[in-house]
N, C-alpha and C positions, 0 to 999 in steps of 0.2 A: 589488490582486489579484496574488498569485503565478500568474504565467503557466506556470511549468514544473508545478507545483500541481494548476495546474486542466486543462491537457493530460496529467496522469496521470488524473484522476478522468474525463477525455472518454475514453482508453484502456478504462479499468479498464469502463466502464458499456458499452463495444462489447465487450468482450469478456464480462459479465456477462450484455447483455441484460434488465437488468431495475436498477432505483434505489438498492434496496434490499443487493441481492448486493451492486454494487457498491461502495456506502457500506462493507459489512458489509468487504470486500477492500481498501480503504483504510483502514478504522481510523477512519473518520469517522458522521458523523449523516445518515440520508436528504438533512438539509435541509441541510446544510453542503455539499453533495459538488451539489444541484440549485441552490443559492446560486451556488456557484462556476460551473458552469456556465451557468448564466444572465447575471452577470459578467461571462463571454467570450463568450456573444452580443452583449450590449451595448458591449464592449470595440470589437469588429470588425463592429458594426451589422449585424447578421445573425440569422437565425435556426439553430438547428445543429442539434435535437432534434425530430422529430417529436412532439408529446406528447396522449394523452388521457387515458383514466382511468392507464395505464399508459404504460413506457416502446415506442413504436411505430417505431422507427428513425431515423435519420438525413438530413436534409435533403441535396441536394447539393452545398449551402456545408458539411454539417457531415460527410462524408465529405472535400470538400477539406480539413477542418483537421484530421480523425481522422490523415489520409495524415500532415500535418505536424508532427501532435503525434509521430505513431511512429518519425519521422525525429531532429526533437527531442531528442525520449528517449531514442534508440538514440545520438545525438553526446555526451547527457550522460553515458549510460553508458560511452562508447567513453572520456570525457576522465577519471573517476571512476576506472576503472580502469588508466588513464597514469599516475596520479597515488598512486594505493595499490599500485600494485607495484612489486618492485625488479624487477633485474635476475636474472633465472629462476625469479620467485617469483609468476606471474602471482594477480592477486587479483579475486574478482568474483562476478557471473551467468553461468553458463552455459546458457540455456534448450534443452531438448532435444528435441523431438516425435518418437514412436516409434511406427510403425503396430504394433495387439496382438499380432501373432504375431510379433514380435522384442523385445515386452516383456522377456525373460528375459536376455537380446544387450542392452539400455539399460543393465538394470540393474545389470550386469556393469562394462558400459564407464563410468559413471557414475560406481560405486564404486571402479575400478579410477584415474579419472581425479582424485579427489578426493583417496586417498591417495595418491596420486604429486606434487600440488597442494594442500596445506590450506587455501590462499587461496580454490580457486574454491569456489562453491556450484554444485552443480549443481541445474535444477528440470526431472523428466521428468516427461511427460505423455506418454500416451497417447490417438492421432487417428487419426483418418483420412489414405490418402495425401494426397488432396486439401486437405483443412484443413491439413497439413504444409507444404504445396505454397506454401496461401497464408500462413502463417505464415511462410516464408521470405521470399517475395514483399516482407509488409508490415511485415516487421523485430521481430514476438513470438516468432520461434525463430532461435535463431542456430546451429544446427544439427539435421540432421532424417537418422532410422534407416527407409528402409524400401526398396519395391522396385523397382531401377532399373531395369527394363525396362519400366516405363511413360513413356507421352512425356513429355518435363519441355523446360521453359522454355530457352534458349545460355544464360541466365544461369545457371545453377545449375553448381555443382563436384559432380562425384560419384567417393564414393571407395568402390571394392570392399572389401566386407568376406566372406563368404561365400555357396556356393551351398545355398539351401534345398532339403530334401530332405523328402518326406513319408509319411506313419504310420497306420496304422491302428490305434485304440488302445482295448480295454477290460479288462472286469475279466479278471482272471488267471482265474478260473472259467469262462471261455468258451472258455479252450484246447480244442482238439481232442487228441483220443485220441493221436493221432499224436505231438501237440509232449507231449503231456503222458510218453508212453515215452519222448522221448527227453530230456527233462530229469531226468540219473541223481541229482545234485545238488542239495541242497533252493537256496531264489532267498534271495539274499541283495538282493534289491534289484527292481525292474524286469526282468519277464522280457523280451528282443527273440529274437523268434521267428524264423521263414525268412519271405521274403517272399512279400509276397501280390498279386493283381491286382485291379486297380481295380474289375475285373469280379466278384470275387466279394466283395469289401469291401461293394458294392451292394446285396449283399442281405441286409446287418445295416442294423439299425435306427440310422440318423445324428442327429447334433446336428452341426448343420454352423455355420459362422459364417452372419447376414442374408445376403441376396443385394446389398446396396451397399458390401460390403466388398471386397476386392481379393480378397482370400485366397478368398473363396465363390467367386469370379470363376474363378481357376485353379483352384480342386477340381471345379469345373462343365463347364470344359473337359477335363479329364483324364477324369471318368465318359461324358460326349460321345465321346471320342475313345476310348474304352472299347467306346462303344457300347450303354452302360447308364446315359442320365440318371437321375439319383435324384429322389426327393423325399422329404426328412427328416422325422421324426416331432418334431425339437425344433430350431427356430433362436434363436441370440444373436447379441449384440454383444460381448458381455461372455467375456474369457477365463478368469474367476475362474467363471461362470457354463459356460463348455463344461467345464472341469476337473470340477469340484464333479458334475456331470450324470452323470460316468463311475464317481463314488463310490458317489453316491445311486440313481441309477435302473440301467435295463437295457439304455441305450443305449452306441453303442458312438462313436468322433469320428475327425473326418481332422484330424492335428493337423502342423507344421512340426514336422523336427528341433530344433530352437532350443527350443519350448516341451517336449517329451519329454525333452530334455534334462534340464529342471527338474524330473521328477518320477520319475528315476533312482533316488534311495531307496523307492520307494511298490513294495511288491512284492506289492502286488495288483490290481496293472495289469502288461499287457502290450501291450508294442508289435509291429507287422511293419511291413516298409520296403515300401512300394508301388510296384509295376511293370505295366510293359504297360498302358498306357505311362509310365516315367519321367521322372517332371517334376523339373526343376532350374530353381528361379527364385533368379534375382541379388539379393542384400541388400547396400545397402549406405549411406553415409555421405553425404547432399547437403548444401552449403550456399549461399550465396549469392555470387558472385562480383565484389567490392568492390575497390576502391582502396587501401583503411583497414579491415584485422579487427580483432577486440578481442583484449587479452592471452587471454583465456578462451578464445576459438574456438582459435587459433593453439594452445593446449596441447593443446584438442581434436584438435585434425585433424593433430598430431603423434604424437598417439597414435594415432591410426587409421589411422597408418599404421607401428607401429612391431611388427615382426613377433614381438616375444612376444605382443604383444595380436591379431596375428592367429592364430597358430596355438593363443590360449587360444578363440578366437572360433569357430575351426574345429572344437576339439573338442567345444562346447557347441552344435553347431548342424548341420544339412546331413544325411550319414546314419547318425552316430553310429557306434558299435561295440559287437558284441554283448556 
């Protein structure tokens, strides 16, 4: 039995959730990937796997050796990467968790970190704070993008990247008379209009992010503290899915500076900056607070703190410019 082996395919099936995905995410066979684990219950005379017709979670011996295998894997990786890189040329995984509304902010820093490093890989994923939280926690993200003014664990490092600023956004055709005279200029791009208040934002038709998202969380307190709870004709999770909403249909979305950003060339959309009240929420860079980082983190979080890459962060994010 290869033990480091068969503690990736115990990984790989926690984070799958199902036999099959997992095998499918190793490169192996259903029966190769339950072989192995089976293996290493018998290795360690225990049971690890809840099992019935399907996979039904983790025993609390197989939660203890889930915890060991990520530790494991996270020193292989740490000695892997000691060993493939020189001296300023770090080489590796970078894993990155990016709450959706700084998607645009990952993908940036990502890119921007890979050419400046061709050794590392980077892999972003887009989660939840919480699943970030705990992927830092149990060693599948070694770096995580979202909002730090939620409470988080002494152990976490958090490094300011900017402050989020937010939008009211639809199709350019729903300008008002007003903005529409005073635009003397045909739009080369994303019209941003004058700003608007939370209060009268309310009374367009929303797509707002679910209500277990963070971001729903602050757009709910801002129409509250408005004085006009809303309730949207269309919720997602999905940011590909708010975007797409504002092409297709007639609704209108509260979206972060950071994602407006991204959609700067589309000039049949417009944006307005929202006030009364103005919410400014912190984004920024957490990771885990170790003894031993990897080359990979280390290039990370040099960058994320190296003020080209803030001030290219600032302009792609917060409250824009008209």
């Amino acid at each position: 039995m290869n033990l480091l082996v068969s503690m990736r395919y115990l990984v790989a099936l926690d984070e799958h959730q199902h036999f099959a995905r997992a095998a499918q995410a190793c490169f192996v066979t259903q029966p190769a990937l339950s072989n192995a684990i089976r293996a290493l219950e018998e290795e360690f005379g225990a049971v690890l796997v809840k099992r019935s017709r399907s996979f039904a979670g983790f025993t609390p011996e197989g939660q203890r050796m889930l915890a060991s295998a990520r530790r494991l894997l996270h020193e292989q990786e740490l000695l892997a990467q000691d060993f493939k890189s020189s001296q300023g040329k770090p080489a590796g995984t970078l894993a990155l968790g990016a709450v959706p509304t700084a998607e645009p902010i990952a993908a940036r820093f990502a890119a921007m970190l890979q050419a400046r490093h061709p050794g590392i890989r980077p892999v972003v994923r887009i989660m939840s704070s919480p699943d970030i939280e705990a992927g830092l926690e149990n060693l599948s993200l070694d770096l995580g993008l979202g909002f730090t003014d939620r409470p988080r664990p002494a152990t976490f490092l958090a490094l300011p990247q900017y402050a989020e600023h937010y939008f009211w956004v639809s199709k350019a055709d729903q300008l008002g008379k007003a903005e529409k005279a005073s635009s003397a200029k045909p739009k080369q791009g994303l019209h941003i209009g004058q700003p608007m208040s939370w209060q009268e934002a309310a009374q367009s038709p929303l797509c707002l992010m679910t209500p277990e998202m963070h971001n729903r969380r602050i757009v709910d307190a801002a129409f509250a503290k408005a004085g006009t709870p809303v309730t949207p004709v269309m919720e997602t999770s999905s940011i590909l899915t708010l975007a797409l909403s504002l092409m297709s249909g007639s609704v209108s979305c509260i979206m972060p500076g950071a994602l407006v950003g991204a959609f700067r060339a589309h000039a049949e959309l417009q944006a307005r900056s929202l006030v009364s009240p103005e919410v400014h929420t912190p984004v920024g860079f957490m990771a885990l607070k170790t003894e031993r980082t990897s080359r990979t983190l280390d290039a990370a979080l040099t960058l994320a703190q190296d003020a080209a890459w803030l001030r290219h962060a600032a302009a792609h994010s917060g409250l824009l410019s008209a």
